[in-house]
C-alpha positions in Angstrom: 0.0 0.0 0.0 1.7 3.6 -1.2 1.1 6.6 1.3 -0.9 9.4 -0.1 1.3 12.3 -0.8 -0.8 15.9 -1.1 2.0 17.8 -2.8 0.3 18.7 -6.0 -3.2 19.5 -4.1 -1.3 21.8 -2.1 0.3 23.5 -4.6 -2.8 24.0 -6.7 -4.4 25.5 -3.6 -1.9 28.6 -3.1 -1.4 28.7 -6.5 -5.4 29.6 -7.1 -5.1 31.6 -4.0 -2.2 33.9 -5.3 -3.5 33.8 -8.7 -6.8 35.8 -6.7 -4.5 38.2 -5.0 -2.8 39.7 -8.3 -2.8 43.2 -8.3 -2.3 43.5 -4.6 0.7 45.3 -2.9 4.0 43.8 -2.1 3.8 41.2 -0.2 0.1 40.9 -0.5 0.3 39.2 -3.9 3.2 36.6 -3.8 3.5 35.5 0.3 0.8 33.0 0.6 -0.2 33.6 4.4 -0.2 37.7 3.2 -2.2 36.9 0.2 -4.6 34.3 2.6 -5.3 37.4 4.9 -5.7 40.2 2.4 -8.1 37.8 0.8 -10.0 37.1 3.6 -10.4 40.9 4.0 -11.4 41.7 0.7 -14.1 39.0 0.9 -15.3 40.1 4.2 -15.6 44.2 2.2 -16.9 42.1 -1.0 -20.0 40.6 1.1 -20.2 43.9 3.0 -20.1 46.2 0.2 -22.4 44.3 -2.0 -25.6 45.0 0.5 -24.0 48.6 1.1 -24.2 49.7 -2.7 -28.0 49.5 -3.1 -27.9 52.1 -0.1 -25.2 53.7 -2.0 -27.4 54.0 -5.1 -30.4 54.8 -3.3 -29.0 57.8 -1.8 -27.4 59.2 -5.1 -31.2 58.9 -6.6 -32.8 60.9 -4.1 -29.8 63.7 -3.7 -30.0 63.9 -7.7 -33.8 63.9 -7.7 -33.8 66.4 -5.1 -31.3 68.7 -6.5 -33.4 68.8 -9.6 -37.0 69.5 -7.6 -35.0 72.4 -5.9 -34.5 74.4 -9.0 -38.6 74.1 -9.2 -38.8 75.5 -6.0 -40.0 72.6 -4.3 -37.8 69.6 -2.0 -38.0 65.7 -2.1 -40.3 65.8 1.4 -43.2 67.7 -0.2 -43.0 66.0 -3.9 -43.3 62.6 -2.0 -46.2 63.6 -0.4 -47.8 65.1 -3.5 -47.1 61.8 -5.1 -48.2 59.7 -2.5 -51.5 62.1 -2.4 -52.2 61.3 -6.3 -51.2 57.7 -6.5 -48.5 58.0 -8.6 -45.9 54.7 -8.1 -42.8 56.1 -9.9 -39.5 54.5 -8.1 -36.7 56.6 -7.0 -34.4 55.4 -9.6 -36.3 56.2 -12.4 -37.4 59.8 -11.1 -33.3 60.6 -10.7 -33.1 58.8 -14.0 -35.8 61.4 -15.6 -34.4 64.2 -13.6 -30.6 63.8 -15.3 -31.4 62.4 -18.9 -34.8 64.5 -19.7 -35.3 67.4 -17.5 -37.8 69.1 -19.5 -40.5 65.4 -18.6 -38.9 65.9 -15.1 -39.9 69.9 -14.9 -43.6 69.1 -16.6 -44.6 66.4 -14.2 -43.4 68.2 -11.4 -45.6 71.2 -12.5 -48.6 69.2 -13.1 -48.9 67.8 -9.5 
């Protein structure tokens, strides 16, 4: 009976490992325990940043769309309320989206509430 040697499995596994740290700093991309723990990090920001970027966007729509309803003399807090008052379902995204790439529809439905 022949022992089971792990050489090669070992090598594949911190050579996938430092092939996922390229493009870090120094150290970082060719020590394996450096590359191991700056990995670990940047999975830990990955998973953390991934729910944080929907709050991210979310806040970009409603400073855009508000920046916009300020030059019709009006803010965010009352233009919700209008639109909650007349029923009109219109997400954030695509009110910031109308507010940047057509103004003029932005300015007109604005007006008409």
């Amino acid at each position: 009976m022949t022992r089971t040697k792990r050489g090669v499995a070992a090598h594949k596994r911190k050579k996938n490992l430092l092939k996922r740290a390229k493009g870090f700093d120094n150290r970082r991309s060719t020590n394996f325990v450096y590359a191991r723990q700056a990995l670990l990090k940047a999975d830990a920001y990955a998973y953390r940043d991934r729910r944080n970027k929907k709050r991210d966007f979310r806040a970009l729509w409603l400073i855009r769309s508000n920046a916009a309803l300020r030059e019709n003399g009006t803010t965010w807090s009352k233009f919700a309320g209008l639109m909650k008052k007349n029923n009109v379902a219109i997400n954030r995204k695509m009110l910031a989206e109308l507010a940047v790439q057509h103004p003029a529809v932005f300015d007109n439905m604005v007006k008409s509430l």
